[in-house]
C-alpha positions, -999 to 999 in steps of 0.1 A, spaced: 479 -117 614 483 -134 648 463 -168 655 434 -156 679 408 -177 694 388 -166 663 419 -179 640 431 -210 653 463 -225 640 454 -247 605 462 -283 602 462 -313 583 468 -350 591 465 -388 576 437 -405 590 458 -429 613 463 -402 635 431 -383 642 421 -397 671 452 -389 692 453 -354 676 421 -348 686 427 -356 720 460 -340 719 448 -306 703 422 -306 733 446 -311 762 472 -281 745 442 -258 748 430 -272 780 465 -257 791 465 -225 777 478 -234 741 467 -215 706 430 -230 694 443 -251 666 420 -270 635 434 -303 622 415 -317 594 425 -356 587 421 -370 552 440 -397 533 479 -391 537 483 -384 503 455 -359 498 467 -341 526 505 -338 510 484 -325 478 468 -303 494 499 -287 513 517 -289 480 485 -272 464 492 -241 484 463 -245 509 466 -224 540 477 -245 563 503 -239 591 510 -272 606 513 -308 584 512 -341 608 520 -374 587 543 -405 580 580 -387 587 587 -399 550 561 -377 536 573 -346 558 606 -355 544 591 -349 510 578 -315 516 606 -303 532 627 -313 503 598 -298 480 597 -264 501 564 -267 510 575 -273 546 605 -257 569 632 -272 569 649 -278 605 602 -276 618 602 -313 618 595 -335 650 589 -373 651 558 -374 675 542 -407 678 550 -444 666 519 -466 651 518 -502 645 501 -521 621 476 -546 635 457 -579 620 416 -577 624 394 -605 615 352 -600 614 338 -601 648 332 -635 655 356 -654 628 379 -679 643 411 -660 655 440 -667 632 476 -674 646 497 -647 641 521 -651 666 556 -658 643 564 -646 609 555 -685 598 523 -687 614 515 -652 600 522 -661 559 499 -694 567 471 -672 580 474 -647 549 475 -678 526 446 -691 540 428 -659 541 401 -658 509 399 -617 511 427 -596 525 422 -558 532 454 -531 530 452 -495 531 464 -468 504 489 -457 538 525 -464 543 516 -497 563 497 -511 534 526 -498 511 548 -519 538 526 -553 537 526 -554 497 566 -555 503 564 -577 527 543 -600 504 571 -592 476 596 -606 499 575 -637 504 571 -642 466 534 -643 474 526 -606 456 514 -630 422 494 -653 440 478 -631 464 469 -604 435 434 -617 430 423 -615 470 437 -584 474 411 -555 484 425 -522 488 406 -496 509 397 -460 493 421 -437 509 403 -420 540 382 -455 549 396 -479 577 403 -515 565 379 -520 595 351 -509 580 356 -535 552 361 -564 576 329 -549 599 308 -553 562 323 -590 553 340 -577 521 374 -588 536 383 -615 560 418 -608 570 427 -570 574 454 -551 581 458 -517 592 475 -495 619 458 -505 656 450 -467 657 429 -470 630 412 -504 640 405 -500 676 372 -484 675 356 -500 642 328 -517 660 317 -552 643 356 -563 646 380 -584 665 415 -571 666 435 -602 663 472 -585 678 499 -565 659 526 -584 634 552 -603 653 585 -588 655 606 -609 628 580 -587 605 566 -559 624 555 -528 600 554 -495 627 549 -460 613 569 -429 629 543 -399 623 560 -367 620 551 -327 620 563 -297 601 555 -263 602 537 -258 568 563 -237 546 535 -203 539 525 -204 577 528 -170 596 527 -181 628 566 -209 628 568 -203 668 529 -214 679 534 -244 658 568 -249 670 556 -243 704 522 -272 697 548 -296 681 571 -295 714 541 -306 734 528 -331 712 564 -351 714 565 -345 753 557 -368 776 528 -346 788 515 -365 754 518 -399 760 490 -415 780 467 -402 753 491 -420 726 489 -451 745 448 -447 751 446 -445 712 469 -473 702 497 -457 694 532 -457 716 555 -423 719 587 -421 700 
């Protein structure tokens, strides 16, 4: 059956994104686009869920993870676009002294001076334990580590004093109130994100979501992607 304004296209998203696909699913109706529902939960339940058989039409996370489902046949191959590019940011508790992060040096003395340090279950906190690895910091650090639930912004730890150093995508920190974003990683060891879409592989309706995908990657979309932290690809 055809998407109708009673049926809106389905969709599902990590939680680093839901901002911008908010804003972005409201100017593609403002213009005459298909009503479409995008539901954001942790990246990983929402590759469960698609795998799970859920009905869903559109999937919007890390390209890696639409890689997987095409390769799975739970997405179309040939569906996927590379829509928007995140980077990961450093935020401290609103008020703390503001750490230097300006240089890859200045960066491993601030995470060895930090007492609590707050990564998410995403692929930038799967990025910073690497990074750590690389260091040969990953033992020492172990016992400071504080990983946030999947679905819960590092922010919200840092807000609450549970961590003191926190890193997460500047999408996801922007608007934690109770925060102060210190600046995204320096270059030598910057950890950006390339979120992708895919039409979802049991989906009825491959051109609308062809059709929203096209838009979301044009740069029609980019002043919102900018507004929410995030830059185009």
């Amino acid at each position: 059956m055809p998407a109708t304004s009673t049926t809106p296209l389905q969709g599902i998203s990590s939680m680093a994104t839901r901002q911008v696909l908010a804003d972005l699913a409201a100017a593609w109706q403002a213009q005459g686009g298909m009503p479409v529902r995008i539901t954001s939960v942790g990246g990983v339940d929402a590759a469960k869920r698609v795998q799970a058989g859920e009905a869903l039409d559109v999937v919007l996370l890390a390209s890696d993870a639409i890689d997987q489902l095409i390769a799975s046949g739970h997405a179309v191959a040939g569906t996927k676009v590379d829509w928007v590019r995140s980077s990961t940011a450093v935020a401290v508790p609103a008020g703390a002294p503001l750490p230097d992060i300006g240089s890859e040096a200045a960066l491993k003395a601030a995470v060895l001076a930090a007492p609590t340090i707050g990564y998410s279950t995403g692929p930038s906190g799967v990025a910073l334990l690497r990074l750590f690895e690389r260091w040969g910091m990953a033992q020492e650090l172990q016992p400071r580590l504080v990983q946030a639930r999947p679905g819960v912004p590092v922010g919200q730890s840092v807000a609450q004093g549970d961590v003191a150093l926190g890193f997460q995508q500047l999408s996801e920190l922007i608007h934690v109130p109770g925060i102060t974003v210190v600046g995204n990683l320096p270059a030598a060891v910057a950890i950006d994100t390339v979120f992708s879409g895919a039409v979802v592989a049991r989906s009825a309706h491959t051109a609308m979501v062809q059709a929203l995908l096209a838009f979301m990657a044009s740069p029609a979309a980019d002043e919102a992607k900018r507004r929410q932290g995030m830059q185009p690809v």
